[in-house]
Structure formats: C-alpha cells, structure tokens
N, C-alpha and C positions, 0 to 999 in steps of 0.2 A: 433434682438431678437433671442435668443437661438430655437431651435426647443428641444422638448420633449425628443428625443432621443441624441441630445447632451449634453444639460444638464443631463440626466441619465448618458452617459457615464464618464463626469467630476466629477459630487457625486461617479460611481463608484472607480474610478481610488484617487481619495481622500481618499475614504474609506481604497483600499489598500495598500495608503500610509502612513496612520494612524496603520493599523495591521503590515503593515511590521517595523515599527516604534517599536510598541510595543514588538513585535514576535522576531523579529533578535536580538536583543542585548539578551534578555532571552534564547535563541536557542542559541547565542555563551555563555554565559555563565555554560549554559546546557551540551555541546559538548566539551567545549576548556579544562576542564581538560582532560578528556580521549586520546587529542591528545599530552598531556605534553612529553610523552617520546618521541613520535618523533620528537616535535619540538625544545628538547634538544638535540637528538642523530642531528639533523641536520646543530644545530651552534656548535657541539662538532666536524663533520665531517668537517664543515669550516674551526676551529684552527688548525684540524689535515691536510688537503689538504695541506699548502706550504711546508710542512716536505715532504709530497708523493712525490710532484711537484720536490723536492729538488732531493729527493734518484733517481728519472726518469734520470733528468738531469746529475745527478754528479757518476751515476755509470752504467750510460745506464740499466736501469730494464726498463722489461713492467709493466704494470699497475700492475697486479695482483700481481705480487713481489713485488713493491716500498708499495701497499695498506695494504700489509699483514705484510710488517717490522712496517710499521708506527700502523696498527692495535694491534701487540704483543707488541711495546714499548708502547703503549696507556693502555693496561691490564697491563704490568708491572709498569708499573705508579702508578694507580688504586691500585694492589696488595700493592704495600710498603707503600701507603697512608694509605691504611686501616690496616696493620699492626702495623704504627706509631701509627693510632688513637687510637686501640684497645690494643698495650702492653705497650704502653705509657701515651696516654691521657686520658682513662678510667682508667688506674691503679692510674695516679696520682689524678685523679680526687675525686673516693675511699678516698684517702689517706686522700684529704682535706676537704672531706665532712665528714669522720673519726675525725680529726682534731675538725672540729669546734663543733661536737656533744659530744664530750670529754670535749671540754672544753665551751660548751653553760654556764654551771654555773658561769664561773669564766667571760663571756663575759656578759651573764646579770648583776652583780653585779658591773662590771663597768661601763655599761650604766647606773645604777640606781645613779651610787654614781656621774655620770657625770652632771646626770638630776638634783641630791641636791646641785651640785656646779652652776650653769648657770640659778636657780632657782632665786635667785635677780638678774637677769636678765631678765628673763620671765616674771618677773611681771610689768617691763618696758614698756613692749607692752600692745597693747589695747587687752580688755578683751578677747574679742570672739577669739582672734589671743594667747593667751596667753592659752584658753583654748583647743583649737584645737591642739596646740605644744606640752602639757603634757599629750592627749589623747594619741596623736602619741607617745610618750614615753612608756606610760604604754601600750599598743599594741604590742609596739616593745618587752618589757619585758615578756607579757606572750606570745606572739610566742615565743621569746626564750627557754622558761622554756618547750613550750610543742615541743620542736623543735625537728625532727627527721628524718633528712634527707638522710642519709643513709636505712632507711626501704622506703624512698619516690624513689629513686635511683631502689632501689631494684624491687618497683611495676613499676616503668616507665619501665626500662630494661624486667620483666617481659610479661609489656604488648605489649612491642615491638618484644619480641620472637615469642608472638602468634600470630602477623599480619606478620613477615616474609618469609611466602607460599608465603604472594601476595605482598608482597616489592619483595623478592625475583623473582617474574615471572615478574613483570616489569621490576626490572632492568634486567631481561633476553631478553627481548621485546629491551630496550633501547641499551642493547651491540647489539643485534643482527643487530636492525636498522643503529646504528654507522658503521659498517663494508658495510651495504647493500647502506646505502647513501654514503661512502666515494668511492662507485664502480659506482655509478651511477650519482656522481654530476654535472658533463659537460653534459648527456642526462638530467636530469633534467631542468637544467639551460636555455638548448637548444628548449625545449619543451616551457619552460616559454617565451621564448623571441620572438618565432615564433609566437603568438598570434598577435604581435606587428608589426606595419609597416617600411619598409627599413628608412621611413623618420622620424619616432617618435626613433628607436627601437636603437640608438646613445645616445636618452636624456633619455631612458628610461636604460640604460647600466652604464651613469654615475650615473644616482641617485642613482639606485641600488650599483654600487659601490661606492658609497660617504655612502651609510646608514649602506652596509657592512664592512666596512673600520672602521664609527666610532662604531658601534656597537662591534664588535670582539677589537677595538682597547680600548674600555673603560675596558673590561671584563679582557682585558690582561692587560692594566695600574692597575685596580682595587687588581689582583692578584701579580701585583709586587709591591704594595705599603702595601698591607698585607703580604704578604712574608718580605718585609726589614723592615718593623714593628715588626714581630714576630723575627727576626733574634735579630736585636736590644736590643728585651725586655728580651730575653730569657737568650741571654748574660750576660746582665747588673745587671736579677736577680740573674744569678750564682756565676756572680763576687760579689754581694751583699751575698751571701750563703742563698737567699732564697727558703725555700722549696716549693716542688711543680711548680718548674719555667717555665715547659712546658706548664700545663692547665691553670696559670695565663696568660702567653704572651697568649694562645689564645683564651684566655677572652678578654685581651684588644685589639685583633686583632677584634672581635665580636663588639666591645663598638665602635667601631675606626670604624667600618665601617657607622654606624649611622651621617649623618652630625649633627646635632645637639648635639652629644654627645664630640665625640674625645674621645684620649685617656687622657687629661683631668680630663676626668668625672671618669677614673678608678683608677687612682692616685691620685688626691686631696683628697678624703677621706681616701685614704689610707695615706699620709702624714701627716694629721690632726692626727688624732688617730696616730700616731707614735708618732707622739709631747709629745700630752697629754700624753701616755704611758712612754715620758721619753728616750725614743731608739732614740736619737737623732742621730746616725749616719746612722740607718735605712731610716730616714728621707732628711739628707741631700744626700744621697746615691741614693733614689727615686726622690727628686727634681732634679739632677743631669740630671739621665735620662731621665726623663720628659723631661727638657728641651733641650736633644738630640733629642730626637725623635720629639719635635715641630720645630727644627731647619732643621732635614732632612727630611721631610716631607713637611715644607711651601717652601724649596730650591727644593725638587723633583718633588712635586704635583700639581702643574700648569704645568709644565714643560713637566711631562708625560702625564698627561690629554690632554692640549694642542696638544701636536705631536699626539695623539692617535688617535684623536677623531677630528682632527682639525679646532677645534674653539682656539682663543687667551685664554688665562690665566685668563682675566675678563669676556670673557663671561663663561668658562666653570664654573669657582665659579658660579656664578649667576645662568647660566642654572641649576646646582645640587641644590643648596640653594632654590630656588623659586619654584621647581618639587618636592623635598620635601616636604617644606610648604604646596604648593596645594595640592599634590596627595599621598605623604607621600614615601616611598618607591620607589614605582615604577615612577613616577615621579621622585625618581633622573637618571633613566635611560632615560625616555619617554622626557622629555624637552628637556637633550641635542641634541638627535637625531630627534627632531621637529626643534631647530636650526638649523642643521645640513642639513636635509630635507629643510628648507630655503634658504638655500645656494645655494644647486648644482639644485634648481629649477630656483634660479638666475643666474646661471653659464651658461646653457643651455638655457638661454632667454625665460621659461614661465612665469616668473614673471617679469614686469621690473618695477624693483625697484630699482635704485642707490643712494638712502640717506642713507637707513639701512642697513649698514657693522658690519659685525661680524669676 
C-alpha cells in the first residue's frame, strides 16, 4: 500500500502532466508566430548553403566571400522577383479587374439569360435542389450588378501600405537573420548534435538528414512544378492571344497548387463559358493546353516528388492526398515527411519493422 507521501507525489506529478498538456501546445501556439522569420530565414539559409559550399569548393573562397556572393545573388533574386510581381503582375492584375468591372453588365445579362435557358432543366431536379440552384443564380446576379472590385483592390492595397512599417521590419529581421544563420550554420548544427551521444548521435545525423533532404527537397520539387506550370500556361495563353496571360498563369499556378483542385478547376469553367459564348477556337485552344499541362505534370510529378522527397510515386500521391484530407494544407507537407521520418527510423534500427515498406 501506497504511503501518504507517495501517493501525494503521483497525484502531484499527474497534475503537472495534465497542465503541461494543457499549457504547452497554447504556449507554442502563443510563441511560434513571432519565431516565423527565423524559422524561414533558417530553411532559406539551408537552399542557399550548397550554392556557398559550391563557390568554397570551385573557386577556393573563405567562408565570408562564398556567404556574401551567395547572400547578394539571394537579394538579387528577391529584387527581380518583386519587380516582375509589382510592374507586371499588379499591373496586369489592374487591368483585369478593370476588365471585368466594365464589362460586369454585359456579364450578368449573360448569366441571367443562361439561367432562362437551363431553366427546364432545374426544374428536373428535386425541389429543395432546384431552389437552392436559382438562389445561387440570382446571388450571383446581384453581386454582379453591385460588383466593384477595383475600389475593393484599391482598399486592400491601401490597407497593406499602412501595415508596411511592420511588414517591412520583419522582413528586415528575416534578411538580416538569412545572412547571420547562413554564417553560423555548421556552429549551429554542431551545438545541436553535441547534446547527443557518440552512439545515438550517427542515427540521429541520418534522420535529420533524411528529414532535411525531404523537406528542402519537396519545397524545391513544389517550386519547379509551379515554375514549368506557369511557363507552360503563360506561353500557350500568348500563343492563344489572351489578355492578361501573366496574372492568369499565376492564378492557375495558385489553384494547381491545392491537391484538390488542379489546374483543372481553372480551365473547365473557363472552357464551358467559351462554348456557350460561341468562341470555339478559344475553347479548343484551352482544352488543348489543359491537356498539356495534365500530361507533363502526371509524367513529371511523381517523378520529382519521388526523387525529392524519397518516397516511391504511390506513396508520395497518397502521403499529400490523405495530409490534406486530414489536416488540410499543412498536412500536405507534414504526412510526407512523417513517412519519411518512418523510414530512416527504420533505416537506423529504432523501429524494427520489415513488412511496411514505403
């Protein structure tokens, strides 16, 4: 039987199992935005390391030279990115939100006169389903009419002027850190792995490099599979002579990146309504593409996931599909690298498990 004070101490130690339960997840939730810039400038200093490592090796530089080319070409990057985005993608952007508010009248009177044709049709369906379809119509209809999104454009942009003090001192925080961890990452690393034992501190060496490997290797697969999307789309609308073909492709680079959507979801409605419209070469010109971009995509996209990240072709679908589903977003990143994590725990004999291969 228990004595008095050890049972005290078992309810105590419960207790603080229970608060730290409750406490810790609220307390990183609390804490873990404020640490965002550094734990971006930290997987940004990772991409940029094998560049540094590179200019060391192949032109004999010390550190501080290889860090500091690598650092100016990472700002020059930066630089033409936001110049593309800002005298390109907000101008066309303008343009088209211009566009659709010029011509809102002539686009609700086609949806009105689309909803009088597919009308003996809606009556087909069962009531509740019938009434809910012509609600959504006439919804659509007067948002139209009161549609104005160019003044809406205008206050968003506004209000993002006036929070740019402190966007701005972040992202000052976040260059600043990018440079200070790209100097410091082998003492950092070194610090981390010291903690560890001569005999753990091998298995704890691969995991980390198996989690960093798929991690930076998804990020970079993710970025070249939106990159040859956007090339793709961009082309194909110019060859089409449609306007605005910049902020379109990276809209559908935006839809595309959703598993549940693809780029699919940005085109089929667009096809339809060309139909209906009549601009049938619009149309087949669009289906065209679509079906390039589904063709190098489902040829590239296991392929580079796969190598990146390495898990096989059906797990990686499955891993992003089912992380999804559960956790929405982050989940498509968090499942594969919990697979991943699987692995190279298998690899290093903490786990022994030899039926479930991935």
């Amino acid at each position: 039987m228990l004595s008095m004070i050890e049972y005290s101490k078992r309810i105590f130690v419960a207790v603080i199992i229970i608060i730290a339960t409750l406490v810790v997840p609220y307390a990183i939730y609390r804490v873990f935005p404020h640490f965002t810039p550094f734990i971006l400038a930290y997987f940004t200093a990772l991409l940029l390391e094998p560049l540094a490592v590179w200019l060391r090796k192949k032109f004999k530089l010390n550190k501080m030279a290889s860090v500091t080319i690598t650092y100016l070409s990472f700002l020059g990057g930066i630089g033409v990115l936001g110049y593309f985005i800002i005298n390109k993608i907000y101008v066309e952007l303008v343009g088209l939100l211009t566009f659709i508010q010029n011509n809102s009248s002539k686009i609700q009177a086609w949806v009105l006169e689309l909803s009088n044709e597919i009308q003996s049709t809606i009556r087909l369906l069962p009531y509740e389903t019938a009434t809910q379809i012509n609600s959504m119509i006439i919804n659509a209809i007067n948002d139209l009419a009161n549609l104005n999104l160019v003044s809406q454009l205008g206050a968003y942009t506004i209000s993002l002027s006036t929070a740019i003090p402190n966007i701005f001192f972040i992202f000052l925080i976040y260059l600043i850190s990018v440079f200070l961890f790209n100097m410091q990452l082998d003492n950092i690393h070194h610090r981390f792995y010291s903690f560890f034992k001569d005999s753990s501190k091998k298995k704890v060496l691969y995991i980390i490099g198996d989690l960093k490997n798929a991690t930076l290797g998804f990020l970079k697969a993710q970025v070249i599979l939106s990159t040859i999307t956007f090339i793709i789309s961009f082309i194909g609308l110019v060859i089409l002579k449609v306007n605005y073909a910049a902020v379109i492709s990276l809209i559908i680079v935006v839809v595309d990146i959703f598993p549940v959507l693809g780029v699919g979801s940005a085109f089929t409605p667009w096809i339809i309504v060309s139909i209906l419209q009549g601009n049938l070469v619009l149309a087949l010109g669009l289906s065209i593409l679509l079906m390039v971009l589904i063709i190098v995509r489902r040829v590239i996209e296991p392929k580079i996931l796969g190598q990146r990240i390495g898990l096989g072709a059906l797990a990686t679908l499955v891993s992003i599909w089912i992380g999804f589903k559960v956790l929405g977003i982050l989940g498509v990143f968090l499942l594969p690298l919990a697979f991943i994590f699987y692995k190279a725990l298998v690899k290093v004999g903490v786990l022994k498990i030899d039926r479930i291969k991935f």
